[in-house]
C-alpha positions in Angstrom: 1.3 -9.2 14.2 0.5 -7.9 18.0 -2.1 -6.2 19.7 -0.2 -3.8 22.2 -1.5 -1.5 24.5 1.1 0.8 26.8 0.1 2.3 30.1 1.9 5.3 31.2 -0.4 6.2 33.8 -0.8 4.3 37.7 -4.2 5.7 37.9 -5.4 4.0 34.7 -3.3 1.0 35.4 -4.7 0.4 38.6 -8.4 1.0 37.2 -7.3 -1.3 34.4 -6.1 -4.2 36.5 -9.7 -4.6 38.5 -11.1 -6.6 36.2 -10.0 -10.0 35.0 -7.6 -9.3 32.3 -6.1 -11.9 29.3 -2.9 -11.2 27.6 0.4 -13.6 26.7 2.9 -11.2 28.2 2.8 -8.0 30.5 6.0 -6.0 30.6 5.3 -3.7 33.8 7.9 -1.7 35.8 9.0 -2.7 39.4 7.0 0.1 41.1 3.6 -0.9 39.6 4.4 -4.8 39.9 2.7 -6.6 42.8 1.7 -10.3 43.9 -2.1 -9.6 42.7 -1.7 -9.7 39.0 -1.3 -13.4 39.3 -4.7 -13.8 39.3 -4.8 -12.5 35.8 -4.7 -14.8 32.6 -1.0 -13.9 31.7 1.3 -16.1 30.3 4.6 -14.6 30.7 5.6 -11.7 33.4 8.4 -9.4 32.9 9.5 -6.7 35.3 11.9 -4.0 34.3 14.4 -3.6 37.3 16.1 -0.5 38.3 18.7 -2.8 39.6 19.1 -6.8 39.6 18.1 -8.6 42.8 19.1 -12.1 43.0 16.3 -12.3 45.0 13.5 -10.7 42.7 9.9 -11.0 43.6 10.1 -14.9 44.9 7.8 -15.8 42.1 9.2 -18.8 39.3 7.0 -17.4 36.3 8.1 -14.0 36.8 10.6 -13.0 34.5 13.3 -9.6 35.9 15.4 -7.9 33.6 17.4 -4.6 33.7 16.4 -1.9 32.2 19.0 0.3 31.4 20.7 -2.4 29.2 20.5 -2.3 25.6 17.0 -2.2 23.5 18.4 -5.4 21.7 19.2 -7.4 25.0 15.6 -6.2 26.0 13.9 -7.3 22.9 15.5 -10.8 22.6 14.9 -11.7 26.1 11.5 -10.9 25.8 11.0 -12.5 22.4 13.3 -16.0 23.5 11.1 -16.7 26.4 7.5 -15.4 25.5 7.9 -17.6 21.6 5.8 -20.4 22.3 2.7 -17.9 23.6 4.1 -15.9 20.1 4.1 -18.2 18.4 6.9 -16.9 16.5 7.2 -20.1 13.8 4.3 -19.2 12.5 5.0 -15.9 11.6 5.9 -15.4 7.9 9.0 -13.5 6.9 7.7 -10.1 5.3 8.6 -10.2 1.3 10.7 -7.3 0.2 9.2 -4.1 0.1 10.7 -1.8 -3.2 9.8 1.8 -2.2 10.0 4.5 -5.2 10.5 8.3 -4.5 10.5 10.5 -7.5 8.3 13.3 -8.4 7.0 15.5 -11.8 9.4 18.4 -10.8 13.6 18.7 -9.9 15.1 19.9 -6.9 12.2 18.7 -4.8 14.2 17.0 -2.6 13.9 13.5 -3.9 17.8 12.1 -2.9 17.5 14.1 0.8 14.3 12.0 1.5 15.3 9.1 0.1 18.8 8.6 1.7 17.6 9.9 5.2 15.2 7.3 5.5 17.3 4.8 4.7 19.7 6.0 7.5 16.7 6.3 9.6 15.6 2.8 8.9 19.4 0.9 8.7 19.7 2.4 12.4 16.3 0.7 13.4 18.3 -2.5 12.3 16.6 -3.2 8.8 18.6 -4.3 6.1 17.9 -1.8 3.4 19.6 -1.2 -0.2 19.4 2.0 -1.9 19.7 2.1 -5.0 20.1 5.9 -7.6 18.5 5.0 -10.4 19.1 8.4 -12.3 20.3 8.7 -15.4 23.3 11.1 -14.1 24.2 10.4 -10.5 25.1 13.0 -8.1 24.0 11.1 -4.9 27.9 10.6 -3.7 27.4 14.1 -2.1 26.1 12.5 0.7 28.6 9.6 0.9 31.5 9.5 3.0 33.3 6.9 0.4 32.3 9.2 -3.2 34.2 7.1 -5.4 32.4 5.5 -8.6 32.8 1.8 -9.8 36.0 1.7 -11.2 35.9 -1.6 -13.0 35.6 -2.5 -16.3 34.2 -5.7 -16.0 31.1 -4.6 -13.8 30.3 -2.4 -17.2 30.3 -4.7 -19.4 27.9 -6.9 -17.6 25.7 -3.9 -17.1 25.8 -3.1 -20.8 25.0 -6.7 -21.7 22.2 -7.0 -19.3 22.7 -11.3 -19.1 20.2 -13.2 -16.6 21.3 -12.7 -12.8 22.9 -9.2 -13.0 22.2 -8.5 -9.7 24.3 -11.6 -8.5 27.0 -10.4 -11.5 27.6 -7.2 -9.5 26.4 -7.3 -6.1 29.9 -7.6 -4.7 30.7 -3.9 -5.5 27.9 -2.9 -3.2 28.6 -1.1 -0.2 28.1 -0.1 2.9 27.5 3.0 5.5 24.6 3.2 7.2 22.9 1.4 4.6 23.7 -0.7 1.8 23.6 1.4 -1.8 25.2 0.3 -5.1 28.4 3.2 -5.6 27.6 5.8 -8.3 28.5 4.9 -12.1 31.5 6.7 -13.7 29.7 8.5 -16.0 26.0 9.0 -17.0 24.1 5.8 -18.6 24.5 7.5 -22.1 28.3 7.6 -22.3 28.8 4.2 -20.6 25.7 2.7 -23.2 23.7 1.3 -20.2 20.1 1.0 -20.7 18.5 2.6 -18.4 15.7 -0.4 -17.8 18.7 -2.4 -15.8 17.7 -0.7 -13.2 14.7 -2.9 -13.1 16.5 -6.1 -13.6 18.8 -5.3 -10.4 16.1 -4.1 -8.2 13.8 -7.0 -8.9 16.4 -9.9 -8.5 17.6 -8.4 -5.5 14.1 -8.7 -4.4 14.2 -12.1 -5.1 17.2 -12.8 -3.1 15.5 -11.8 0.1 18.9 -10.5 1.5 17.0 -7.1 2.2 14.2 -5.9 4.2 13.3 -2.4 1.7 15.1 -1.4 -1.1 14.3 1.8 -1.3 14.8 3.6 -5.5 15.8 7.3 -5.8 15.0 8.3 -9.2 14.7 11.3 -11.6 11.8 13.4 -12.8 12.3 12.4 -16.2 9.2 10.5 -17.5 9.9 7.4 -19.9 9.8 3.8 -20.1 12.4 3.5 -17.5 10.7 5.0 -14.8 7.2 3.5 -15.9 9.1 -0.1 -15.1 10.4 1.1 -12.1 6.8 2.3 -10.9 5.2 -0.8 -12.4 7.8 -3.1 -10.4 7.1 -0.9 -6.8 5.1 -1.9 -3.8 4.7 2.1 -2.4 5.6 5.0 -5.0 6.6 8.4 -2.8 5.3 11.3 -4.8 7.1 14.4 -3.7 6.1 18.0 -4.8 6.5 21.2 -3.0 3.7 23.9 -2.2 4.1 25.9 -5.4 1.9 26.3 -8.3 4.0 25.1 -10.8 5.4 21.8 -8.9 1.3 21.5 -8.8 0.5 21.8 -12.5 3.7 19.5 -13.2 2.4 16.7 -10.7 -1.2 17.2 -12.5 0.4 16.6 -15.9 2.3 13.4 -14.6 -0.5 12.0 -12.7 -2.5 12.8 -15.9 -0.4 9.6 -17.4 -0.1 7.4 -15.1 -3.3 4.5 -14.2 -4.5 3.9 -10.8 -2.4 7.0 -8.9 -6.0 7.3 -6.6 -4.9 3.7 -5.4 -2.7 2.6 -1.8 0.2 2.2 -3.9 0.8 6.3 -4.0 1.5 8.8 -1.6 2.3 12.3 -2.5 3.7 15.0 -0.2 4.8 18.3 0.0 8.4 18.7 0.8 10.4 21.2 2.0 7.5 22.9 3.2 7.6 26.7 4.7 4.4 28.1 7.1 5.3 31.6 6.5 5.2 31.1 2.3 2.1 30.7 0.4 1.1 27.2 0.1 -0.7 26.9 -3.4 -2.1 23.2 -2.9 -4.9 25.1 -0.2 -6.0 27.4 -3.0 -9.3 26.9 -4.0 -8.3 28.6 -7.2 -5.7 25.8 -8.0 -6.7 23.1 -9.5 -5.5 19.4 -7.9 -5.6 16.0 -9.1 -4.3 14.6 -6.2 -4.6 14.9 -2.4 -1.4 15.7 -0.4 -1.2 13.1 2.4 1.4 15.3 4.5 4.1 18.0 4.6 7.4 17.3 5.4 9.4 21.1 7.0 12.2 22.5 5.5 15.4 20.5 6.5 18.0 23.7 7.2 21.5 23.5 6.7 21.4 20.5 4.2 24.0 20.3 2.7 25.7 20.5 6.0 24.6 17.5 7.2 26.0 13.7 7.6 24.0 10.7 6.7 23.4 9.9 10.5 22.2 13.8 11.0 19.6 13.4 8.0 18.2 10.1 9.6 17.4 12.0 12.2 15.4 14.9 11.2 11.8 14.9 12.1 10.7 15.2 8.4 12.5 11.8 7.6 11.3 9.7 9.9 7.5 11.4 9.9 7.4 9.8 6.4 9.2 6.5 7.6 6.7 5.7 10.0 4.0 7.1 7.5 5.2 4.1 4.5 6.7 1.6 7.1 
């Protein structure tokens, strides 16, 4: 909803500042703060202070604050007395964004990817929901609580599929560093689940607003199921590694699916190795779709905590590349 710039350089800030600038708030540091930039058109001052002076700069409209305290503290403090030039009412609150990760191929990575950027995004304080929407879930790997839903009555709903499931069952939902509904006993055959509830939870919880992403981790089985899923989905994440065969897989699914060229889809290569040979650069292999990045090989995987994956460099490459 901004235009921000950032100056990290006195040189350029200096050369910046000579002519008349406009802007509703400058955020400037307390060695390259002086007197003269009141002459600018700036609405509200902030200067980050190595240490608080009661005295400050002597100027009313100039705003201190410290800036080794929190991020938070920072932001609100900004945000509380710059909302009238923000105008911060009139700012619509963003509809909930379902994001899809799947893929034509197993083992590509599909659960790593999706459950790291959740933990990536819950610690950038968004509200996020994942939700497994495989037929046999195995996702409680990852969990530090790996128990299923134990009660009866939550599987009976899900097998009769009534009107407002997602309200019916939401209280068994959990969280870690994200919200995520807890694995199923057993897989959706045994338990006679359909598998297309999946789409009747993840759409009413869009409805309820109570999230900022919900974010679906599904198989590579294509079906009905995962056609509603993909039908119901703002982004759809199409992972594939660098092989041939994860390439002739992704050209058959692609192959059945309308519109794939559009926004809506983005495909990368996972789990990506320099030193191996990377078949979607062949000229001899053919490819219906264009790779929009490579995400490196995560070592040590199965090693590592929910935090630890949120903070790999492949996860949140691809969370700033969708969000």
């Amino acid at each position: 909803k901004i235009d921000l710039e950032i100056i990290t350089d006195r040189e350029y800030f200096e050369h910046f500042f000579e002519k008349p600038q406009n802007a509703e708030i400058l955020i400037v540091s307390e060695q390259l703060y002086d007197s003269s930039l009141q002459r600018h058109n700036i609405q509200n001052f902030f200067v980050m202070m190595e240490q608080m002076d009661d005295g400050g700069t002597g100027e009313l409209n100039v705003n201190q604050i410290f800036k080794y305290t929190s991020i938070k503290e920072i932001f609100n403090e900004i945000v509380g007395k710059s909302a009238g030039a923000l105008n911060i009412a009139a700012v619509e609150k963003k509809e909930t964004q379902i994001i899809l990760v799947t893929s034509a191929a197993g083992g590509v990575g599909k659960t790593t990817v999706a459950m790291g950027m959740c933990a990536y995004l819950g610690k950038t304080f968004k509200r996020v929901l994942y939700i497994n929407a495989c037929s046999l879930q195995t996702f409680q790997s990852l969990l530090e609580n790996q128990m299923p839903i134990t009660s009866s009555d939550i599987y009976t709903k899900l097998v009769a599929r009534k009107e407002k499931i997602y309200d019916e069952i939401k209280h068994v939902i959990r969280k870690e560093k994200f919200y995520y509904l807890p694995p199923f006993k057993a897989p959706l055959l045994s338990l006679g689940i359909n598998a297309s509830v999946y789409k009747e939870i993840i759409s009413e919880a869009k409805k309820s607003a109570e999230y900022d992403y919900i974010i679906v981790d599904t198989d590579h089985i294509f079906n009905e199921a995962k056609t509603e899923l993909i039908d119901i989905s703002d982004r759809v994440i199409m992972l594939m590694r660098q092989t041939r065969k994860d390439i002739f897989e992704m050209n058959t699914l692609v192959s059945n699916i309308n519109g794939v060229n559009s926004e809506k889809y983005i495909f990368i290569c996972n789990d990506f190795v320099k030193d191996k040979e990377n078949a979607l650069v062949l000229p001899e292999v053919s490819k219906k779709i264009t790779v929009t990045d490579y995400l490196d090989h995560i070592y040590d995987v199965d090693y590592k905590s929910l935090e630890e994956l949120g903070q790999e460099n492949s996860v949140q490459k691809l969370a700033m590349l969708i969000f």
